[in-house]
Structures are given as C-alpha cells and as structure tokens.
C-alpha positions in Angstrom: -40.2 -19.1 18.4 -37.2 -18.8 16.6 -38.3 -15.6 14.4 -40.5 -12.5 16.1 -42.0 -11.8 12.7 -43.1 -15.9 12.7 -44.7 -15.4 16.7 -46.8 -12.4 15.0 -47.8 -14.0 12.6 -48.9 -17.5 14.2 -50.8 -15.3 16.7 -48.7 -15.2 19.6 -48.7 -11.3 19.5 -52.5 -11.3 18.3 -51.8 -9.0 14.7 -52.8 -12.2 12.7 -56.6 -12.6 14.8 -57.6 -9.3 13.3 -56.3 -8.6 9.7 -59.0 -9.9 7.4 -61.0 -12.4 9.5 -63.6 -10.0 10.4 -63.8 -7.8 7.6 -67.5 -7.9 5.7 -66.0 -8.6 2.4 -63.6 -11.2 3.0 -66.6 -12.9 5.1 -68.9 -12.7 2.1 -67.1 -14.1 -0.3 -65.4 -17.1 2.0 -69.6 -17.8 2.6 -69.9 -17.7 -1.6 -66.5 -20.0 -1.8 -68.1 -22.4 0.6 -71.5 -22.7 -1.1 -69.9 -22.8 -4.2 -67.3 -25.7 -2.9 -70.5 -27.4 -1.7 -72.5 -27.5 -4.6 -69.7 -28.9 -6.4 -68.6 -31.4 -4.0 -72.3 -32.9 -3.7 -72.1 -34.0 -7.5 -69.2 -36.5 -7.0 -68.6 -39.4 -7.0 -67.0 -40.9 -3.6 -63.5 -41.1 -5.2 -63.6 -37.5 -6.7 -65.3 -36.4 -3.2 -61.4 -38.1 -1.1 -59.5 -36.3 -4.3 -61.3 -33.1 -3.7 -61.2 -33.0 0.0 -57.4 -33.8 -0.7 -57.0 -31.2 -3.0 -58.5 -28.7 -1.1 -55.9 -29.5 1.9 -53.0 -28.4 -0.3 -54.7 -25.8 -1.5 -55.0 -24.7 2.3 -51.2 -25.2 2.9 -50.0 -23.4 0.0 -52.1 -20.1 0.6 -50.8 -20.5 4.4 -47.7 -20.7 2.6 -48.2 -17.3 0.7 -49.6 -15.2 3.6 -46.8 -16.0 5.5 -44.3 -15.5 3.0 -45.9 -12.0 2.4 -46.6 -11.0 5.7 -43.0 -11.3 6.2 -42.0 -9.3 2.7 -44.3 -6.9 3.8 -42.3 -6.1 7.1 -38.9 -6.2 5.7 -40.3 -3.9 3.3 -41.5 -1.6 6.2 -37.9 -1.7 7.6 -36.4 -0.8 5.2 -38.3 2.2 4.5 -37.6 3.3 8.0 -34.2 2.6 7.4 -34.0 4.8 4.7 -35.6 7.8 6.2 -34.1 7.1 9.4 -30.7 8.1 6.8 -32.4 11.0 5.5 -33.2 12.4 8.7 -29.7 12.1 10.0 
C-alpha cells in the first residue's frame, strides 16, 4: 500500500470496520434507504430496473470516492493541528 492513510482506510488497520457501520442511526436509515430503493425499483419497467441498478453503482463509487477523500482531509487536518501546537509548545 503505497499511502498509510489509504491501508487505514481500506481496512488494513481495522479504523474503517468501526466508524459508522454499527452505529443505530446510520443502520436505521440505510434499512429506510433500502425499502425506499425497493419500492421504487419494483415499479419499473425492465429497462429503467438495468438503468437504475446502473445508476445506483455510480452512485456507490462516487460516495466511496467522498469518504475517502475526507477521511484523508480529515487527517491532514489533524496534523496539522498537532503541528501547530507542537510550535506552540516549543
């Protein structure tokens, strides 16, 4: 792995297993999204169900996209706040 914050956050150190997976809120309201995905899907026609399904894939990578772009914000943040009160404590 070329970049320590990239083997965090693909699970190699473990972080990513426990940050919102199991939380109560984030599990009620994926169950809601789902229902609400099914519903929907279940009134197309087979051509809108393959465009949906489709659109849902990208929809998939470009939140994976996000999360990882601020997961990774959110650490350089962090350093540099040490950074600067590591300065200020000098």
């Amino acid at each position: 792995m070329k970049s320590i914050l990239k083997a965090i956050y693909y699970g190699q150190l473990n972080p990513s297993e426990t940050i919102v997976l199991h939380d109560r809120r984030y599990q009620k309201n994926l169950r809601r999204q789902i229902e609400l995905s099914n519903r929907l899907f279940r009134t197309f026609t087979p051509e809108q169900q393959k465009f949906f399904e489709v659109l849902q894939q990208q929809e998939s990578k470009n939140n994976a996209y996000l999360l990882e772009k601020s997961f990774n914000t959110g650490f350089q943040i962090g350093a540099k706040i040490m950074l600067e009160l590591k300065g200020r404590s000098s």
